[in-house]
N, C-alpha and C positions, 0 to 999 in steps of 0.2 A: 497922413495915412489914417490917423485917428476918424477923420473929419468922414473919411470913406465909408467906414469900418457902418458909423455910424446908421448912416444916410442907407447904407446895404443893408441893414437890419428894418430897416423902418419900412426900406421899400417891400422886402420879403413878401409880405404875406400878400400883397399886390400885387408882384409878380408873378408870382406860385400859381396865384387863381387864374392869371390871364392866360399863361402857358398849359394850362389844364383842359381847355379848350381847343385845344391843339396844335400840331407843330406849326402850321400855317399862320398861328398869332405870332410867333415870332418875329417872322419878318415884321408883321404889321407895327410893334414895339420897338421896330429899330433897326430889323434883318439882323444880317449875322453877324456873330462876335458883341452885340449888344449887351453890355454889363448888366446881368439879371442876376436872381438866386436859381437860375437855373441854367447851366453851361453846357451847351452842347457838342457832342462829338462824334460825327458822320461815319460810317465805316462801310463801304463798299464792296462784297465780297461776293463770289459765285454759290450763290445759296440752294439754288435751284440743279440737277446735273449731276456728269461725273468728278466733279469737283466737291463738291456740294461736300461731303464728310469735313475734309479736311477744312473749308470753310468755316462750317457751322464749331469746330471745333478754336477755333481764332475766337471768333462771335463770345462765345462762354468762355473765352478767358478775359476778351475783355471787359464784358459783364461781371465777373468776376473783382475785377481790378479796380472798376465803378465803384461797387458794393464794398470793397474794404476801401476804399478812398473815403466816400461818402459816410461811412460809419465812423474814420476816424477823425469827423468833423470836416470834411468837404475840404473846402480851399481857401483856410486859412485866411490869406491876404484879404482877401474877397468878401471877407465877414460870415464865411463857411458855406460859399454858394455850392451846392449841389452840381455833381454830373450827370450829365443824361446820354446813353449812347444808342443814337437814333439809327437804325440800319436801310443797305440798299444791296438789292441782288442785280447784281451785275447779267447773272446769267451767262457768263462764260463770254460775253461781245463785249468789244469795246465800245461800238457803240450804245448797248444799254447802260455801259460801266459808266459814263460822261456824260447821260442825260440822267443815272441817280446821281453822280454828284454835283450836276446844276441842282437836282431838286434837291439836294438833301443842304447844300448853298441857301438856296432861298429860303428852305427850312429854316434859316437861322443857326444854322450852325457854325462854329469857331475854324472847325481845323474838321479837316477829312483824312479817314485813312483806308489801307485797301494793297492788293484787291485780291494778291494770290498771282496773279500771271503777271505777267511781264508786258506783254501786248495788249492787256486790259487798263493793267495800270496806267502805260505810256499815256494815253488819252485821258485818262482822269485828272492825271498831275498836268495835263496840258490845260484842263477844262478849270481847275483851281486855279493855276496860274495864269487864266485869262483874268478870273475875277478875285484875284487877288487876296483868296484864300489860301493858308499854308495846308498842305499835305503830307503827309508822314505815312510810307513804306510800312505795310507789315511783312508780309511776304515775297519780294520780286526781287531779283538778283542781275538784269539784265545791265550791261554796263553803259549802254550807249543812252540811257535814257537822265541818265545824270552829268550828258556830254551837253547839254543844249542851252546853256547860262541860265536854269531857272534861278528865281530866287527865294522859292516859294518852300520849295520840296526839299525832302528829306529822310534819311534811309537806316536805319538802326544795323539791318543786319549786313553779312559779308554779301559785293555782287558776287558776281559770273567770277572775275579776274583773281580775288583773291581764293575762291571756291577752289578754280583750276592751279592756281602756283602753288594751296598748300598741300592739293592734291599730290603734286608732282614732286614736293619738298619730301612730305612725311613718306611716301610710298617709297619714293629713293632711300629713304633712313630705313625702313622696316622691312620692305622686301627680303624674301630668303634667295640663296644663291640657285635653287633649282625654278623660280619666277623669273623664267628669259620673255617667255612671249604674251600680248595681251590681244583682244580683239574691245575696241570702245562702243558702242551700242548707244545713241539717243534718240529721243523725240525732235521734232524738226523747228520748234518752235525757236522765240528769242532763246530761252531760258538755255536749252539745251544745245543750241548754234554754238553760244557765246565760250562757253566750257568745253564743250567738243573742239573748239578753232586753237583754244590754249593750248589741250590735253595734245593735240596730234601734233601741234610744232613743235613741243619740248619733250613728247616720250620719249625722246631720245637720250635726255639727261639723267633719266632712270635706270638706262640699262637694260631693258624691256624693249623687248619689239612690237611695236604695233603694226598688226598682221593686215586689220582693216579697221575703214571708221563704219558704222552701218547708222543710217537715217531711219525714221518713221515717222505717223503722222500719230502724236500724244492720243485722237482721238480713233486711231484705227480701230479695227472690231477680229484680227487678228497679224500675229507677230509668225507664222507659220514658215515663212517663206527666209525671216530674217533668221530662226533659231536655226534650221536649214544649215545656210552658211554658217553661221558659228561653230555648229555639229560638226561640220566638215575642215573647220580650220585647227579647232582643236588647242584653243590657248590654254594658258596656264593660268591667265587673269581676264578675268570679264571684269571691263568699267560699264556701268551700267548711270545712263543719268535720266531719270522719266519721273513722271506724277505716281500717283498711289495706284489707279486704274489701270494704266500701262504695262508700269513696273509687276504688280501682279498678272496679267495676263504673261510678260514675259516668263515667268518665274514657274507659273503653272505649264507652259508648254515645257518647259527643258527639264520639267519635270515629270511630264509624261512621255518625254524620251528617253531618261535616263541619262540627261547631261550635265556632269560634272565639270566641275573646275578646282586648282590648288587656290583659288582666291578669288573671289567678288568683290568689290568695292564699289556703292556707286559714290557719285558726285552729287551734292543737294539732291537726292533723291527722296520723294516725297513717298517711297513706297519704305524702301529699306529703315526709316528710322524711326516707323509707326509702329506703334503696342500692336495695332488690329492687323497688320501685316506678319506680325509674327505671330499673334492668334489663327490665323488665317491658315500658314503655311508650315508650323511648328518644326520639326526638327529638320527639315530639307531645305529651311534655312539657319540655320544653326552656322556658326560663326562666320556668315555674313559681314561687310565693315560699309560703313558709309562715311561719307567726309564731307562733314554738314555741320551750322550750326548746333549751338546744344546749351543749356544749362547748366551752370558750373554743379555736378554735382557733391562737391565738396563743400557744398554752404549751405547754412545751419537755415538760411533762407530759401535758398531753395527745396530745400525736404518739406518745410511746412506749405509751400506752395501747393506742391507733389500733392501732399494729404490731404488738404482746402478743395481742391480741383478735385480729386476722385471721390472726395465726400460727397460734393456738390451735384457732380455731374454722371457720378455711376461709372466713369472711363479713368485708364490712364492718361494724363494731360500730353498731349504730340509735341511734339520739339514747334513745329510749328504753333503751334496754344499759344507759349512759352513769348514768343515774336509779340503775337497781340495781346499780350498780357503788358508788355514791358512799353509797348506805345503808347498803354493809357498812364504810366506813371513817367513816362516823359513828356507828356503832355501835361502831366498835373504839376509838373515840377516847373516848366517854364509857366503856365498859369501863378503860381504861388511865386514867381521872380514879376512876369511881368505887371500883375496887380491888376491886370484888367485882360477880358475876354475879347478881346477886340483884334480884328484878324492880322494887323498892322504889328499891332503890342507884340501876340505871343508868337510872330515870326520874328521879330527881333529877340525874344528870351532864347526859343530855338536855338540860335546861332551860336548864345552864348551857355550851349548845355554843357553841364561836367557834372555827371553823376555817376562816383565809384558804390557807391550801393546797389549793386544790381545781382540778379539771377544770371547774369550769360557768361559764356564760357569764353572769356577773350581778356587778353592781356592789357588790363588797365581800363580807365572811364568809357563811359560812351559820349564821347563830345565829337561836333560835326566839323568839317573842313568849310571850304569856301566854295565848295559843289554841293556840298550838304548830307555827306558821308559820312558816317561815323569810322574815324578813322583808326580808332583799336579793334575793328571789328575781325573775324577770327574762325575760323572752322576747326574740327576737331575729329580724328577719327573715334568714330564710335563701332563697337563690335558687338552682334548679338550674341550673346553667351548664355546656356542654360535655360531660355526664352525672355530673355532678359537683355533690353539697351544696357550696354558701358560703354565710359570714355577708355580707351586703351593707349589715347596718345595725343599731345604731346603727354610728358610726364606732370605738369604742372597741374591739369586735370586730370589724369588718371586715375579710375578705379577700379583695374585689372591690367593684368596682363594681356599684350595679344597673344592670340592664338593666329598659326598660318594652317591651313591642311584641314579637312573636315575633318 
């Protein structure tokens, strides 16, 4: 190990300059996962679009993540090689999403991560795992795409499946006795298929009637026809599972009709558990609940993150930020195990992750199964209160009470 240590310091300032000349030297030196003082880490995201926010918002965390790695001496093992996080806009296609991660592959980079959708991702982790690059999940939740024996891939947060059962666990616990009927509401995609298929076969175990399921297309350009039918049915709970753009559009029509409800809840809902969505929409969403991942906010590590990010970045950091912040310190953590950048090495470290130091709000380590799941992974209800995210449940996160009833 010493003999490494060595030989990494002496090459440094040789490899520094060569990669300075740009990412395209890298392959030239060796392609990717090539042990340099410079390690790179691909990230795939919809930059461009109505995605684009919530994106760019992953981006500066994991940049963020970089920047305190890199400050507190890099990676260790490696003789304090540097990270570098080289990016690719997806553009909302899977097909752009799979020709950035060939190039950002040839680019020399280790490990790719990505993408936000579910049907962008599928193709990317197909595209790594042709060439034998590991891939690491920031945001996609779809379950069938970690059905297909990769060996490459890998997924930090909860899918679809566990989104939906702890939906239907917590919601059975917390529900009041006058929440009999709901009507469920999603976008048409994997994301929102997969949750809707759970949430309708087991409403039933809540006590709750589900009155209808309603479908749409994430990308519609209005929801008119669907608030309509919900106006007319008249539930007691809206589930709502859509992106930030959607879920807003939804939220501005039933609010230009005057339609209520005794509870909201979405499901991963990329609108409900954003700062700028309750900027957006202030007291008319007012204790709203979503059942999404989250940051354990009880730790002393996560408040400082909190502070770091909005210092940095001007914003409140999203639940999703939170995702691609924590991929680049699982990534750095199996680099400083497997001792080498090399695409082979640090998907065997991968397999063998257990890291209880973390920000997320989920019972016990993040270490991966033999599909490549993190299998503590965990949702939690959050409630907006006072224009404010809280955890409201389980009680092991909790930092309020729920509220039911506007």
């Amino acid at each position: 190990m010493k003999k490494r240590r060595v030989i990494s310091t002496l090459l440094a300032g040789v490899m520094a300059a060569a990669l300075m000349t740009g990412c395209g030297d890298a392959a030239q030196t060796g392609g990717a996962g090539t042990d340099t003082a410079v390690i790179k880490i691909g990230s795939v995201h919809p930059l461009t679009g109505s995605y684009a926010y919530e994106a760019q918002s992953i981006i500066n965390a994991q940049k963020l993540a970089v920047e305190e790695i890199n400050a507190a001496g890099g990676i260790k093992s490696m003789g304090g090689a540097k990270l570098e996080l080289v990016t690719g806009d997806s553009q909302a296609s899977a097909d752009t999403g799979a020709s950035e991660t060939e190039r950002l592959i040839a680019e020399g980079c280790s490990i790719v991560t990505g993408t936000f959708q579910s049907g962008v991702t599928l193709t990317c982790m197909q595209k790594a795992e042709q060439n034998e690059v590991p891939f690491l999940v920031t945001v996609s939740n779809n379950v069938a795409m970690f059905e297909n024996g990769f060996e490459w891939c890998f997924r930090i947060q909860p899918n679809a499946n566990v989104f939906a059962e702890d939906f239907i666990q917590y919601i059975s616990e917390v529900k009041t006795d006058d929440i009999k009927t709901a009507v469920l509401i999603h976008e048409d995609s994997l994301t929102g298929t997969d949750s809707g298929d759970i949430i309708s076969a087991n409403m039933g175990a809540t006590g709750i009637e589900l009155l209808d399921r309603i479908t749409y297309s994430a990308s519609t350009s209005t929801l008119s026809t669907e608030v309509t039918k919900i106006a007319e049915l008249k539930p007691d709970l809206l589930i709502a599972i859509g992106y930030f753009a959607d879920t807003s559009l939804l939220v501005k029509e039933l609010n230009e009709r005057g339609v209520t409800f005794k509870m909201v809840c979405g499901v991963a809902n990329g609108g409900i558990s954003d700062s700028k969505f309750v900027a957006d929409f202030g007291e008319s969403v007012e204790n709203f609940l979503d059942l999404n991942y989250r940051f354990n906010p009880n730790s002393d590590k996560t408040q400082s993150l909190l502070e770091s990010y909005k210092t940095k970045f001007g914003d409140d950091m999203s639940v999703h930020a939170v995702w691609g912040y924590e991929s680049i310190y699982v990534i750095a953590d199996a680099l400083e195990r497997a001792e080498s950048s090399s695409p082979a090495a640090l998907r065997d470290a991968l397999k063998t992750t257990n890291i209880e130091d973390h920000v997320l709000a989920q019972p016990g380590a993040i270490t991966f199964d033999e599909k490549g799941e993190n299998v503590n992974a965990a949702g939690v209800l959050v409630q907006i209160q006072n224009g404010k995210h809280v955890v409201v449940y389980p009680e092991q996160f909790a930092e309020a009470e729920l509220i039911v009833g506007k």
